[in-house]
Steps between C-alpha positions, in 0.01 A plus 500: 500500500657144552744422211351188360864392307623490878256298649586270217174520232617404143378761299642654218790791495242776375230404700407774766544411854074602569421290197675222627360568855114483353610179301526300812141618576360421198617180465418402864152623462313257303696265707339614805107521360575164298293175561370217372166576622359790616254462814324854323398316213398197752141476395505607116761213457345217716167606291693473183658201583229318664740402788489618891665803668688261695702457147604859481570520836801203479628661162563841728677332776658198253703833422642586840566107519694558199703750592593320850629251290702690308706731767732263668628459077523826409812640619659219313291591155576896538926461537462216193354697218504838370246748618360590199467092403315514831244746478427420125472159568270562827301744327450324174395154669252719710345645171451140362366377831254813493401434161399158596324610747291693352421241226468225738171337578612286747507573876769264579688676208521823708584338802836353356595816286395741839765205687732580224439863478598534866839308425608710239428825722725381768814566307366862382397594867872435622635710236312777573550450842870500452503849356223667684658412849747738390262771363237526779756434747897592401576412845336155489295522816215204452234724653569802298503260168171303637320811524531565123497133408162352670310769387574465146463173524160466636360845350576386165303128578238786595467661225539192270173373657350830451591511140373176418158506682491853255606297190273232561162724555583702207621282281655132539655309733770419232617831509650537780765218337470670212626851724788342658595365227629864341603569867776211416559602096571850634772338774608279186542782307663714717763227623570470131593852467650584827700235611813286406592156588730522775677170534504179277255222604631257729363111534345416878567140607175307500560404830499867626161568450347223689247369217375242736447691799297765306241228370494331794435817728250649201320207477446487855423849569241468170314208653476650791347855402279285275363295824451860707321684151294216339367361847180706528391419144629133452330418879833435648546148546270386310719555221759236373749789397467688838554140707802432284655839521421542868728153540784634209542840573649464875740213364653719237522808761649272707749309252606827367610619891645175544714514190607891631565405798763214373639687227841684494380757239092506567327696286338675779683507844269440768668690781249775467241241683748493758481876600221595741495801359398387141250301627362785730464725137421267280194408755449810503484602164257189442265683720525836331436331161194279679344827579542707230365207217146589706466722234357199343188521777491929380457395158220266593338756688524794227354223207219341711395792747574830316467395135770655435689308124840347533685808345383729762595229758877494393510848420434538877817335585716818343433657902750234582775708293494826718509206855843350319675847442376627824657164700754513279633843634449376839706231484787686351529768752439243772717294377766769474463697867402178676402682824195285606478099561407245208201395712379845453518467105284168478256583751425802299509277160242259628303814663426574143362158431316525807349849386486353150295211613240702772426763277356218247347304789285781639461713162386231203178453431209533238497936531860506529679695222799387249677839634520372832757209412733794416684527864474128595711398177729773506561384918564122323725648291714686753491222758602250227792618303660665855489168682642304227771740455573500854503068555700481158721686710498307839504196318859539352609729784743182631514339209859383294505674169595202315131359632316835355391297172346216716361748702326652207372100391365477794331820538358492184310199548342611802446830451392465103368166477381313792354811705339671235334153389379369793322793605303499154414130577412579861280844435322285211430210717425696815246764310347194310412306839409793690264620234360194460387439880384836511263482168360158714448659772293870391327239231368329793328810649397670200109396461201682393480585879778713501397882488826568306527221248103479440557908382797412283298204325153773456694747387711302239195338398325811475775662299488158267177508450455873405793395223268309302543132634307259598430374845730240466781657350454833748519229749789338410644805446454620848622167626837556320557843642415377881780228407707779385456706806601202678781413374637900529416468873658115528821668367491843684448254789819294343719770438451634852576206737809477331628860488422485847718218582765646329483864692536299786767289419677830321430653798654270735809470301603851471431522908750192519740650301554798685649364787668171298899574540564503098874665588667568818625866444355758363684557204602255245734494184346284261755311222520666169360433182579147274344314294153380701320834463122290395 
């Protein structure tokens, strides 16, 4: 077992080497699962609330904004205080921010404290990283440690989901707050216990952590996942707030660059943008995230077609745990004996979007079971976490270390914030439209002259009337349920066209891949481990 006093972990003298071990694990976990909002608990709390989804759906990714933000600082914060001032301070502010939370009744409330939540995990995520580079990996080889890392990561946003969808049904939205919130006294507590201060508090020149550039570039980044989330609901620009923020947002984005690009200590260095291959993964990784938010159009289907209740819908999503461990495993022994091309690694990734994608195309529909989403998510799974292990590779493959913080910025944002969001704007636009022209166009050939819909109406009206109503009322009633049947079909119809479009273009991709020249040899020694592992 890794001596934790070696690797530099505070604790006290008669604390055991595996207590200290699980301590890092403990306190990272809530860390992990923690948000301001939980998209699990997206309907309870929009109900409760009275506000739109759209509102829990910025608070989740004001969080990954938030923690952009944060990493080019950290480093800086970490060497300044003690570790133990660190964590409690972290941990503590993320209880308070929890608690209000929880209490709050206001949706722009959540947004901030989810923004602010995400900030204050930034500085946690680097610590652990800093030690568990050197547990899952003693040798510091990035593939090795990204193999351990991603999956954590992303199972534990899993199962956080999971949990609170549970939490929610059963009980209250609240308490999924209410849970994390003992998560973070138990890290508190054991902090307390465990660990000494290790150096005295040092002061950080204002100047050093680039106040101004972190408004301007939050602002910006805010305004413009509000134009890209709000514009179904607010009817894009037809909105005063959209219109302004559409003409804002790019001149932040594009003072904050400026004022990088001039400045002799930026904030962020932008000589990431400069490396083909940064662009090439971070493109690429905006892709992978595009495709696997269509989960979005799965839930959809599962609500609306199979009846099934939002619990069952995100406990479905667990199948994605066994596709990260399995691509997980992959990439570290493929990673490690190297012995076949890149290209053949990201064909094989988008393959499984491709599969992921037909399967849904030619299997959903009204007889289709909840069982049979089993294999398609688990395939999304797989395909997801090995691709963006493998282009959070490529991507800093050429890359300075001293630029590995920028790097992470910047991969952050597209990865964690822009992808992710756009994709929920575009799947809600796209079903919305689609359904839409096809509910005009079966409502124009369903008539009383149409075998099929006159022997819905009949029997619907039969079954009314043989309830006890009256003519009227049985007729209404069987009015409602042709509508209803419409609308499944309209969506089916919906739900279709675009899973279609995106085999193809899944399809297509992975083909191109194969024979794109992602390295020139066959084997390739990838730069160790630092401190961009996101």
């Amino acid at each position: 077992m890794t001596n934790m006093r070696e690797l530099g972990l505070p604790v006290r003298k008669w604390v055991p080497n595996w207590l200290a071990l699980i301590s890092i694990f403990i306190i990272i976990l809530p860390i992990t699962m923690l948000n301001g909002s939980y998209t699990g608990s997206m309907l309870e709390v929009s109900n409760t609330l009275d506000t739109n989804t759209e509102d829990i759906t910025m608070g989740y990714y004001a969080a990954s904004a938030g923690m952009a933000i944060a990493y080019p600082i950290v480093p800086k914060v970490l060497s300044a205080f003690s570790v133990k001032f660190l964590l409690l301070a972290d941990l503590a502010l993320q209880f308070i921010l929890s608690w209000i939370c929880a209490r709050s009744q206001s949706a722009d409330i959540l947004i901030v404290a989810s923004f602010a939540i995400g900030f204050l995990k930034g500085f946690l995520i680097l610590w652990f990283i800093r030690h568990a580079q050197k547990i899952f990996s003693p040798k510091n080889v990035r593939s090795e440690f990204y193999s351990y890392f991603y999956p954590l990561v992303y199972g534990s946003g899993q199962i956080s989901m999971v949990l609170t969808a549970e939490l929610a049904y059963h009980y209250n939205w609240k308490y999924m707050y209410y849970f994390m919130m003992l998560l973070l006294l138990l890290a508190i507590l054991l902090v307390i216990v465990c660990y000494r201060h290790n150096r005295p508090l040092q002061k950080i020149p204002i100047e050093e952590l680039h106040l101004r550039e972190m408004f301007v570039i939050a602002i910006g980044l805010l305004m413009l996942m509000y134009v890209i989330n709000y514009g179904k609901i607010l009817d894009w620009m037809s909105s005063y707030k959209i219109c302004a923020y559409i003409a804002i947002a790019p001149i932040l984005i594009a003072f904050f660059v400026w004022m990088q690009y001039h400045s002799e200590t930026p904030y962020v260095n932008l000589a990431p943008l400069y490396q083909p291959k940064a662009i090439v993964g971070y493109f690429y990784m905006m892709l992978i995230m595009f495709f696997s938010t269509s989960t979005t159009l799965l839930t959809n289907y599962m609500t609306s077609i199979l009846k099934v209740d939002s619990t069952h819908s995100y406990v479905l999503y667990i199948w994605l745990l066994p596709g990260y461990i399995l691509g997980a495993f992959i990439c570290f022994w493929w990673f490690r004996w190297q012995r076949w091309r890149f290209r053949f690694f990201i064909a094989g990734g988008m393959a499984c979007f491709a599969i992921f994608f037909g399967i849904l195309y030619f299997g959903i529909s009204p007889e289709s079971t909840y069982e049979m989403l089993f294999f398609p998510i688990f395939l999304r799974g797989l395909g997801m976490l090995a691709l963006i292990i493998a282009f959070a590779l490529f991507a800093v493959e050429d890359l300075n270390p001293k630029f590995l913080l920028s790097n992470a910025f910047f991969l952050i944002i597209f990865r964690s914030v822009l992808a992710p969001i756009i994709a929920t704007s575009f799947y809600s636009n796209t079903l919305y439209r689609l359904q839409q022209k096809y509910m005009h166009s079966l409502s124009e050939t369903i008539t009383m002259a149409d075998p099929l819909a006159a022997s819905k109406f009949s029997q619907s009206l039969t079954s009314g009337l043989a309830q006890g109503h009256e003519y009227s009322e049985a007729t209404q009633l069987a009015t409602t349920s042709l509508y209803t049947t419409l609308q499944q079909q309209s969506l089916l119809l919906a739900l279709k066209e675009i899973l279609g479009w995106l085999f193809i273009i899944t399809l297509i991709i992975a083909i191109i891949s194969r024979f794109i020249p992602f390295h020139k040899t066959i084997r390739v020694t990838f730069a160790k481990t630092g401190d961009d592992m996101v």
